[in-house]
C-alpha positions as CSV (number, residue, x, y, z in Angstrom):
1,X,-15.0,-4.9,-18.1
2,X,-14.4,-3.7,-21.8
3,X,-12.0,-4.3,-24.8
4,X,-9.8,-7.2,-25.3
5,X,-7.3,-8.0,-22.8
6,X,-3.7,-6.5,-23.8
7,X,-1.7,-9.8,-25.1
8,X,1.4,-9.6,-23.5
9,X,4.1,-10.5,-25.6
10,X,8.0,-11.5,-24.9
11,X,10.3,-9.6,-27.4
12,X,13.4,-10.3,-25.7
13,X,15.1,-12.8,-23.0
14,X,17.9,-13.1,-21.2
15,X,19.5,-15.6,-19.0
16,X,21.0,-14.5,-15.5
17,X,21.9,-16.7,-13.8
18,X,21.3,-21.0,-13.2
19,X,21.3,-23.0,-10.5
20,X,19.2,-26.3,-9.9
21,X,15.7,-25.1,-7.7
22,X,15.6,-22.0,-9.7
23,X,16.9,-19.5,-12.2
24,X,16.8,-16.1,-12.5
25,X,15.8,-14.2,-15.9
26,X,14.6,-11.4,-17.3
27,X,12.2,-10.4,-20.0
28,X,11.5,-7.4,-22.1
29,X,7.6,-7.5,-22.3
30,X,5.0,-5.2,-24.2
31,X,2.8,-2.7,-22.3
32,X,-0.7,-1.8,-23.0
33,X,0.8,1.9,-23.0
34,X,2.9,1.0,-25.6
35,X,6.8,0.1,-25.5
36,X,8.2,-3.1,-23.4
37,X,9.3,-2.9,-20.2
38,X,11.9,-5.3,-18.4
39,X,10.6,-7.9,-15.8
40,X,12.9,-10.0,-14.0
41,X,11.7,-13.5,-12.4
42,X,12.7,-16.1,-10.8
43,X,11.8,-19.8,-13.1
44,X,11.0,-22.6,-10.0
45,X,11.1,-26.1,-10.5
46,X,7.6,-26.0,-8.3
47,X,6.5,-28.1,-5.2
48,X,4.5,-30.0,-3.4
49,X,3.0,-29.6,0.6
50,X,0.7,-31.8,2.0
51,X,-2.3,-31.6,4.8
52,X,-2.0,-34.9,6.8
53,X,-5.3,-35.2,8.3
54,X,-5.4,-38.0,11.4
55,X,-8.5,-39.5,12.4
56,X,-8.8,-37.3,15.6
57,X,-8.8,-34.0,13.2
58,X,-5.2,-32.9,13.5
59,X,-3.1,-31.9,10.9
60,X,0.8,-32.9,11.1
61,X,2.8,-29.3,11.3
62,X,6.8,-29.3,10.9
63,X,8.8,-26.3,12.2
64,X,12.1,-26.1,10.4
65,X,14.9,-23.1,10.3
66,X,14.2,-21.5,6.8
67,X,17.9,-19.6,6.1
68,X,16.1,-16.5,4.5
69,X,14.4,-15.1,7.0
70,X,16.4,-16.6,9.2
71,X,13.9,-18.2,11.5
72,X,12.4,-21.5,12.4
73,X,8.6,-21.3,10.8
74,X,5.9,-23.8,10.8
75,X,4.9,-25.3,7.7
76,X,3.6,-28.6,6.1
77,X,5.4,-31.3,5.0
78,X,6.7,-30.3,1.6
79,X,9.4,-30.6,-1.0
80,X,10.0,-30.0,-4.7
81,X,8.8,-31.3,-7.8
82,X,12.6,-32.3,-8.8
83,X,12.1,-35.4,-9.8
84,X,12.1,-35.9,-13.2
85,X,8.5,-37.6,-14.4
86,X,7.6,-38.0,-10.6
87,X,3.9,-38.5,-10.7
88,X,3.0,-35.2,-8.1
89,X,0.2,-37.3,-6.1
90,X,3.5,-39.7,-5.3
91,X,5.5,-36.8,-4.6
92,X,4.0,-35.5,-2.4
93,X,3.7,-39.1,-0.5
94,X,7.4,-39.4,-0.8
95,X,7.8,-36.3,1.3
96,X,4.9,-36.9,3.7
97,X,7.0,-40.3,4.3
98,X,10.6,-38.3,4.3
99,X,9.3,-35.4,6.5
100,X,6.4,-37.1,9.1
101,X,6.9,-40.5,8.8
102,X,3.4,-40.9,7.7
103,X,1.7,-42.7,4.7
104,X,-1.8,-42.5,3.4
105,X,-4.5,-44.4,2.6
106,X,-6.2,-41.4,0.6
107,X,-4.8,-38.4,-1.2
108,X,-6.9,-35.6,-2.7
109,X,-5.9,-32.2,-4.6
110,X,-6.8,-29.5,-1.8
111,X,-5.8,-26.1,-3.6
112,X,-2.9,-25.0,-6.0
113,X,-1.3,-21.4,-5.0
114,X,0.9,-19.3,-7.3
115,X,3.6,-18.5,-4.0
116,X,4.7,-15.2,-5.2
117,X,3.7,-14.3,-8.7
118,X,5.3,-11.0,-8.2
119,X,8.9,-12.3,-8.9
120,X,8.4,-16.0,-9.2
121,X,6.4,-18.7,-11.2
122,X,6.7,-21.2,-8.7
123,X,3.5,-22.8,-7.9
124,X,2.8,-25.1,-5.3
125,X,-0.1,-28.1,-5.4
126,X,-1.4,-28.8,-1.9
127,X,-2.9,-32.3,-0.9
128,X,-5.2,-33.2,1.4
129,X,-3.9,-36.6,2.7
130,X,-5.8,-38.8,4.8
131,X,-6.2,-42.6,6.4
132,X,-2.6,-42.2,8.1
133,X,-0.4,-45.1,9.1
134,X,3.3,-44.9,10.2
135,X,6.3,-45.6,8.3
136,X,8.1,-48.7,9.7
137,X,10.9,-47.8,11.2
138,X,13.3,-49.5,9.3
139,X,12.2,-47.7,6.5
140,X,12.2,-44.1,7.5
141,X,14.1,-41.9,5.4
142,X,17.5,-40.2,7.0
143,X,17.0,-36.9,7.4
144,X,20.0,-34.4,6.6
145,X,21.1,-30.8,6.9
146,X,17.9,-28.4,8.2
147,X,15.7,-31.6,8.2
148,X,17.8,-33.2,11.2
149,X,16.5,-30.5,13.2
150,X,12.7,-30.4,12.0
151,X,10.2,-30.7,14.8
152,X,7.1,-32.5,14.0
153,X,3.9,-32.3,15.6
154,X,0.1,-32.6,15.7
155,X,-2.5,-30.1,16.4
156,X,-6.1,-30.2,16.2
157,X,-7.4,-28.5,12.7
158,X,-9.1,-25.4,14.7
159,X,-6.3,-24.8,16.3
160,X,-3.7,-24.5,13.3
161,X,-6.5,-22.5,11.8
162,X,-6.1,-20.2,15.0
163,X,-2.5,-19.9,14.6
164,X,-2.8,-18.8,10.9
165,X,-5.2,-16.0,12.1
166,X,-2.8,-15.3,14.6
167,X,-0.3,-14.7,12.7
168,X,2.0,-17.7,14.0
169,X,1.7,-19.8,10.4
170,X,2.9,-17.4,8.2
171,X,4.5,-20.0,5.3
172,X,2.1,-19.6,2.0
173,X,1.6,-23.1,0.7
174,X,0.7,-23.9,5.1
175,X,-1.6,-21.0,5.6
176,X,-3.6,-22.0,2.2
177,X,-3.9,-25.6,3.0
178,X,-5.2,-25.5,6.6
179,X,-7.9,-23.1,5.8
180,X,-8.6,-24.6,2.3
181,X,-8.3,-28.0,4.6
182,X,-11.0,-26.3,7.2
183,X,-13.4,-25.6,4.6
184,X,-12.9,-28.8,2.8
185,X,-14.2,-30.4,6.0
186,X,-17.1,-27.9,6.2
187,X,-18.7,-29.6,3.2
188,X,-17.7,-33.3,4.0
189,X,-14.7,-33.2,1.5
190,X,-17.5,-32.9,-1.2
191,X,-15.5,-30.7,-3.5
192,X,-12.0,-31.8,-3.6
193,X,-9.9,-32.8,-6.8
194,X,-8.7,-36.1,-8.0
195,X,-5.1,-36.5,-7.5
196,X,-4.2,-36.6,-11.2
197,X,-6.0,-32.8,-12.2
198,X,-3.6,-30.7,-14.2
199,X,-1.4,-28.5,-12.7
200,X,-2.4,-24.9,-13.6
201,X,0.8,-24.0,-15.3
């Protein structure tokens, strides 16, 4: 490694379009070379996924129809951080209860992702939630529009772990958590985060 690392600068923005999970802009940004060049991104709001982790070692999976790719896919239960000054620890309750039907007893920071830093700046905080108990059914939430049709299931740990390898897991914020979830369990849970750690923003 040598020099100082270019400081990349904005020198223009514009606004393309708005919409209320994401926008789209675009930004005229210096080069190390010399000149700007444009870069258009999408801003996300951000989310929230969750490992469930039962006593038996299963994790909770949901497969739901994700419009563009146009295929069911199995993934965690997740949502977005679209609640204004939602505390993300409870967030990501509030959709373990919405999406399984679960809550827990214990909820630990597992691993934060960037999902596509190529085009986005959506990032995505991943909890490791344990000490399950079912929502009572009078309280379980309604579930509308692609969640009507969400499957939910458990499957042992080694076995989702399996399927990412596979190939059969390919969502981003799922495939980090089980395998950050696997080695998490490799050292006795030794080395997760507290539920309030800053966001890496």
């Amino acid at each position: 490694m040598s020099g100082v690392a270019h400081r990349y600068e904005v020198t223009a923005h514009r606004d393309i379009w708005s919409g209320r999970i994401f926008s789209v802009v675009s930004d005229d940004v210096t080069m190390p070379g010399g000149g700007t060049a444009a870069r258009d991104y999408v801003r996300h709001v951000g989310a929230v996924a969750v490992v469930a982790l039962d006593d038996a070692g299963r994790v909770v999976l949901i497969r739901q129809y994700r419009h563009p790719v146009g295929r069911h896919l199995w993934e965690l239960p997740a949502g977005l951080m679209d609640v204004s000054g939602e505390d993300l620890a409870a967030a990501a309750a509030r959709e373990l209860a919405e999406e399984a039907d679960l809550a827990a007893g214990r909820v630990d920071v597992l691993v934060d992702l960037h999902s596509s830093p190529g085009f986005s700046d959506e990032v995505v905080r991943v909890f490791l939630a344990r000490d399950l108990t079912d929502v009572p059914a009078d309280q379980r939430h309604d579930r509308h529009d692609e969640e009507a049709d969400l499957q939910v299931v458990r499957v042992d740990l080694d076995e989702a772990v399996r399927m990412v390898l596979a190939g059969e897991i390919t969502n981003a914020s799922c495939v980090a958590g089980l395998l950050a979830a696997a080695r998490a369990r490799e050292t006795d849970f030794t080395e997760l985060r507290r539920p309030e750690t800053p966001l890496p923003r």
